[in-house]
KEDREN-716910 format. One record per residue: residue number from 1; y, x, z of N, C-alpha, C in turn. Coordinates in nm, 2 decimals. Layout:
N
     n      nyy      nxx      nzz     cayy     caxx     cazz      cyy      cxx      czz
   NUM        Y        X        Z        Y        X        Z        Y        X        Z
...
***
This chain:
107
     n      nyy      nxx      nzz     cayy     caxx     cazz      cyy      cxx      czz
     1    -4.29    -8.98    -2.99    -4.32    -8.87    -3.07    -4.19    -8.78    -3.06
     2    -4.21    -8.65    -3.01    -4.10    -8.54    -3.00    -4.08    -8.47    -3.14
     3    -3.96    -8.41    -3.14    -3.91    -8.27    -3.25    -3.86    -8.18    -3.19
     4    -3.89    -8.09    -3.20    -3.92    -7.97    -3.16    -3.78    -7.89    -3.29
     5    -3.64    -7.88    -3.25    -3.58    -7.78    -3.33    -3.62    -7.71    -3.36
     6    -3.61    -7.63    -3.51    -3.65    -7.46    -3.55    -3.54    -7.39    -3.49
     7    -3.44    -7.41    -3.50    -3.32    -7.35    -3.46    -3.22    -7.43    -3.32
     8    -3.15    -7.37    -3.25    -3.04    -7.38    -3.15    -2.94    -7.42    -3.29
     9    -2.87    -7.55    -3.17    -2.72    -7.58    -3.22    -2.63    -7.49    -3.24
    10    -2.64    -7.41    -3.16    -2.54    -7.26    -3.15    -2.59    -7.18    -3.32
    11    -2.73    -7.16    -3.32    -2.73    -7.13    -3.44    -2.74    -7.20    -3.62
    12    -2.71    -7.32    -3.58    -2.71    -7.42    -3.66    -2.52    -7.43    -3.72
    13    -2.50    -7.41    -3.59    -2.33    -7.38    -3.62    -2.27    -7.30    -3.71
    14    -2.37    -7.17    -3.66    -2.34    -7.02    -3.70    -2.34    -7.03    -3.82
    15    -2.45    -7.08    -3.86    -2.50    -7.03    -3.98    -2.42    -7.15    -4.12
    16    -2.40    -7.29    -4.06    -2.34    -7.39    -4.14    -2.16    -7.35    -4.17
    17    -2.13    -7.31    -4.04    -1.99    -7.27    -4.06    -1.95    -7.39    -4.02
    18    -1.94    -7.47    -3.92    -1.86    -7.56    -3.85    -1.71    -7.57    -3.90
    19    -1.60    -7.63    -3.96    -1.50    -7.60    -3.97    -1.44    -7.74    -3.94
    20    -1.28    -7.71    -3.89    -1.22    -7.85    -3.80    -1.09    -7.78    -3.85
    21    -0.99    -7.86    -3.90    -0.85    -7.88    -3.93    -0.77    -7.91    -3.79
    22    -0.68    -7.82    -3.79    -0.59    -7.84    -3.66    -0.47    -7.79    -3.68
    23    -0.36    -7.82    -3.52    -0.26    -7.75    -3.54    -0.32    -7.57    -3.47
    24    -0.22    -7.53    -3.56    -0.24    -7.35    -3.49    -0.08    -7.32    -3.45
    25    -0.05    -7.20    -3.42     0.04    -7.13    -3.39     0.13    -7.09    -3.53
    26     0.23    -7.08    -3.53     0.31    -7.07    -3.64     0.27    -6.94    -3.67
    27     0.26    -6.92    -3.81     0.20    -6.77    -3.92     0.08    -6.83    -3.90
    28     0.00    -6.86    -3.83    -0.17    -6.83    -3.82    -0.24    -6.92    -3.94
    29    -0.29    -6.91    -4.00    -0.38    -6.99    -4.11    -0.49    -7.03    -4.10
    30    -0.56    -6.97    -3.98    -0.70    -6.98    -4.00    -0.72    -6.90    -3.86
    31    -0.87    -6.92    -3.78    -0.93    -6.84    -3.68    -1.09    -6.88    -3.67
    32    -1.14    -6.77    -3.72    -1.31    -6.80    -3.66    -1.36    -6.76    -3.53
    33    -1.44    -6.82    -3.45    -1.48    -6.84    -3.32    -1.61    -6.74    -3.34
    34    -1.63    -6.69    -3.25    -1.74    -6.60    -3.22    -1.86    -6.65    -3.23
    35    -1.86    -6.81    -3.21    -1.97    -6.88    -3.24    -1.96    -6.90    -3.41
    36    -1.94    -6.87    -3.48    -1.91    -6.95    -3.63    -1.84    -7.04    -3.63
    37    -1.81    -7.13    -3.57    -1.70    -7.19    -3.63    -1.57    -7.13    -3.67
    38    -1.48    -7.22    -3.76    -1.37    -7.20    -3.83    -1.29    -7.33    -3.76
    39    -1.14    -7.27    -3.73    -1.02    -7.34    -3.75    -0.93    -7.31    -3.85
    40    -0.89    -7.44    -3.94    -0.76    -7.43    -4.04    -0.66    -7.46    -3.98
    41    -0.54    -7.43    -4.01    -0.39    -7.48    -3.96    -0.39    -7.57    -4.08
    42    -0.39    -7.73    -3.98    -0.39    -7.86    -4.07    -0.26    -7.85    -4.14
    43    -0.19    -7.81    -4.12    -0.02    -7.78    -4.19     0.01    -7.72    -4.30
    44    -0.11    -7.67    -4.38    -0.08    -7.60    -4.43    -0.16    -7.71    -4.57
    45    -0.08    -7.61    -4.74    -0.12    -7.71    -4.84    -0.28    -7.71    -4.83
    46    -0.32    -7.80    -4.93    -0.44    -7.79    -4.95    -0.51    -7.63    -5.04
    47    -0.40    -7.63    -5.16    -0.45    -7.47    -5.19    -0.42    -7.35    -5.07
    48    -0.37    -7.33    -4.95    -0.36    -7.27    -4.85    -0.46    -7.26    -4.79
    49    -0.50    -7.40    -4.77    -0.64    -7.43    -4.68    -0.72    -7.35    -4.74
    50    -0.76    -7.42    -4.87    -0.86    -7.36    -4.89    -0.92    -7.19    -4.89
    51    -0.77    -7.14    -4.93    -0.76    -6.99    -4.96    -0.76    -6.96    -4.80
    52    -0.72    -7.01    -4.72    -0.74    -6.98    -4.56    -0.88    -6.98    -4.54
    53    -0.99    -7.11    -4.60    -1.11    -7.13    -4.57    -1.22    -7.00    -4.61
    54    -1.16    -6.99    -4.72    -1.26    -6.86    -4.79    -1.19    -6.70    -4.70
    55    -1.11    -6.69    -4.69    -1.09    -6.58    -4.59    -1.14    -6.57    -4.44
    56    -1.15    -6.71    -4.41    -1.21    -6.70    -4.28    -1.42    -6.71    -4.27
    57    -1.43    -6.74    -4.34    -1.57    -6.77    -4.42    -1.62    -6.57    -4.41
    58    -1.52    -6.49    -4.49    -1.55    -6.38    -4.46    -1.57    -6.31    -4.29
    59    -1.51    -6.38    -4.28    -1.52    -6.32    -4.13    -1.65    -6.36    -4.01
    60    -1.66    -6.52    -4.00    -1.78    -6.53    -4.00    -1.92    -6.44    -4.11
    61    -1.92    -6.44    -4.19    -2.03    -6.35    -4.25    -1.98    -6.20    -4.21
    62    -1.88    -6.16    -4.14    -1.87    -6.06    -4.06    -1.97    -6.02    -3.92
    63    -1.92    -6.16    -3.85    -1.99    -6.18    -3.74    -2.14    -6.22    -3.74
    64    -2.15    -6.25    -3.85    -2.32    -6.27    -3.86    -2.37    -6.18    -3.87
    65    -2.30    -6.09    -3.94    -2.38    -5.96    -3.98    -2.37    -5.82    -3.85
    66    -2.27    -5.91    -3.74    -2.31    -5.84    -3.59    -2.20    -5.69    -3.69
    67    -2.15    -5.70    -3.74    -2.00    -5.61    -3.77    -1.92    -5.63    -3.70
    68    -1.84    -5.77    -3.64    -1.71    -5.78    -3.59    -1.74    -5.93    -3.46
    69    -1.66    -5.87    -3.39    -1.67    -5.98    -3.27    -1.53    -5.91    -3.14
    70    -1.49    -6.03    -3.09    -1.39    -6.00    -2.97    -1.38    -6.07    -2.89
    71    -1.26    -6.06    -2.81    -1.28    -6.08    -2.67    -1.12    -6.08    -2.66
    72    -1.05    -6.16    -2.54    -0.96    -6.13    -2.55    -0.87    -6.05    -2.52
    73    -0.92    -5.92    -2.49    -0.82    -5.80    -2.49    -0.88    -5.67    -2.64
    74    -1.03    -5.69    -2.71    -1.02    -5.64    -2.80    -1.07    -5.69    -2.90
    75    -1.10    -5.61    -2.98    -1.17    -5.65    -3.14    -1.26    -5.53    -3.15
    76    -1.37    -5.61    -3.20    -1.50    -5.48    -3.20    -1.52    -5.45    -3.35
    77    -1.54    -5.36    -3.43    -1.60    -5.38    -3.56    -1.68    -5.26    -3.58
    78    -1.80    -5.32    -3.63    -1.90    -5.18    -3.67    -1.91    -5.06    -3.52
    79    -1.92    -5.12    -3.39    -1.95    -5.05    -3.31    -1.84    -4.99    -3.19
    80    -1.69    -4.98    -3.29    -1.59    -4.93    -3.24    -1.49    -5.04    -3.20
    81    -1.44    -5.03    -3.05    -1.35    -5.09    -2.97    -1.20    -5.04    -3.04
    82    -1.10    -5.19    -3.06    -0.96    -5.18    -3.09    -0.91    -5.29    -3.02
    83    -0.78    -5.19    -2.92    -0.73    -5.27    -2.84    -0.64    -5.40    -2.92
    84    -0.63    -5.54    -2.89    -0.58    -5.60    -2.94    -0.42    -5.58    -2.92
    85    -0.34    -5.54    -2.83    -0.24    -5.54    -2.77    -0.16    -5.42    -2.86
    86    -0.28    -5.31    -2.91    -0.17    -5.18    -3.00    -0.24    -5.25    -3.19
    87    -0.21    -5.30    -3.23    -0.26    -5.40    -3.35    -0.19    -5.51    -3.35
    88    -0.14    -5.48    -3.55    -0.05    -5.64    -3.54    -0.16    -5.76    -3.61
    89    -0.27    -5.83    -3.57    -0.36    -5.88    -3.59    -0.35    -5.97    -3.74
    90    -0.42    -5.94    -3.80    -0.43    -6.02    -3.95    -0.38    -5.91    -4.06
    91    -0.33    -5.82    -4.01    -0.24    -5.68    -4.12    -0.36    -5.64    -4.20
    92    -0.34    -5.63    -4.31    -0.44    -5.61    -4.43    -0.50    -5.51    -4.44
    93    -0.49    -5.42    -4.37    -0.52    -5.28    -4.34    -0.58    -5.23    -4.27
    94    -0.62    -5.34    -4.17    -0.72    -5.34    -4.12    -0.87    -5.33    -4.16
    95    -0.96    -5.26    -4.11    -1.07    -5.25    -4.21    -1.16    -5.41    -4.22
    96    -1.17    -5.50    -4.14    -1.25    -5.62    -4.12    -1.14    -5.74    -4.19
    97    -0.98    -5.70    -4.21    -0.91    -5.78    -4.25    -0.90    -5.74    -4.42
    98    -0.90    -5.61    -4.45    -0.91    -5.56    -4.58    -1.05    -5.61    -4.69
    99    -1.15    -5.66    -4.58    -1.27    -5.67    -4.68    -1.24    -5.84    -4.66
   100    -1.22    -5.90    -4.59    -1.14    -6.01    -4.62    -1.05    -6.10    -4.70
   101    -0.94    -6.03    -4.74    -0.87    -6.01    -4.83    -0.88    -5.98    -4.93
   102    -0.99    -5.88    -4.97    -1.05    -5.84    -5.07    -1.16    -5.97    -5.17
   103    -1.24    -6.04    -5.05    -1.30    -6.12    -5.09    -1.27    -6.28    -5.13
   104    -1.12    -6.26    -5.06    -1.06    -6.42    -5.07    -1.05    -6.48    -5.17
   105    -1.08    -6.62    -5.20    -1.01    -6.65    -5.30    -0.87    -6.63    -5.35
   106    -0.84    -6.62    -5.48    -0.67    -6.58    -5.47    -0.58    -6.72    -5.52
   107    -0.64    -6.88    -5.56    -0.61    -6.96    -5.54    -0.68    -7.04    -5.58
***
C-alpha cells in the first residue's frame, strides 16, 4: 500500500521552519536559507538564541510571503534588487531587517 505526499519535503521545510544550531561566523546570529530553513550561532546564550530564533522566523515568513529572497551577489525585497557588496547586511534600517527587528522578541 502506497502514500502519496500532499506536500514536497522542500515544502514541508518551508513551511515547519527546519532550524539546526551551528557554528557561524563571528557577529552573525542567525541565517535563513531560501528554502526555510534557519541556522542559530550554537555560541550563543540561550536568551540570544532564542531572540536570534524569532528574528530569523521573520524572515522566513518574509520569504514565504515571496517579499525577500537572494542570491549571492544580491538581496531582493518586494521586487527591488540590492547589491549585497554596497550594504552592511543585518543594519536595522534596512527595510526587511527593520520589520524584523520590529517583530523580535526583545528577550
Amino acid at each position: 500500500m502506497g502514500y502519496k505526499m500532499k506536500k514536497s519535503v522542500g515544502q514541508i521545510i518551508m513551511e515547519s521552519g527546519l532550524v539546526e544550531k551551528k557554528d557561524l561566523p563571528p557577529g552573525v546570529h542567525g541565517v535563513t536559507y531560501n528554502d526555510g530553513s534557519i541556522a542559530i550561532n550554537k555560541n550563543l546564550s540561550p536568551v540570544q538564541q532564542k531572540i536570534a530564533l524569532s528574528h530569523e522566523r521573520v524572515h522566513r515568513d518574509q520569504i514565504l510571503r515571496k517579499d525577500l529572497s537572494y542570491d549571492d551577489d544580491n538581496i531582493y525585497w518586494k521586487g527591488e534588487k540590492y547589491p549585497r557588496k554596497s550594504m552592511k547586511e543585518g543594519f536595522p534600517k534596512l527595510e526587511w531587517e527593520a520589520e524584523a527587528y520590529k517583530k523580535q522578541i526583545k528577550k
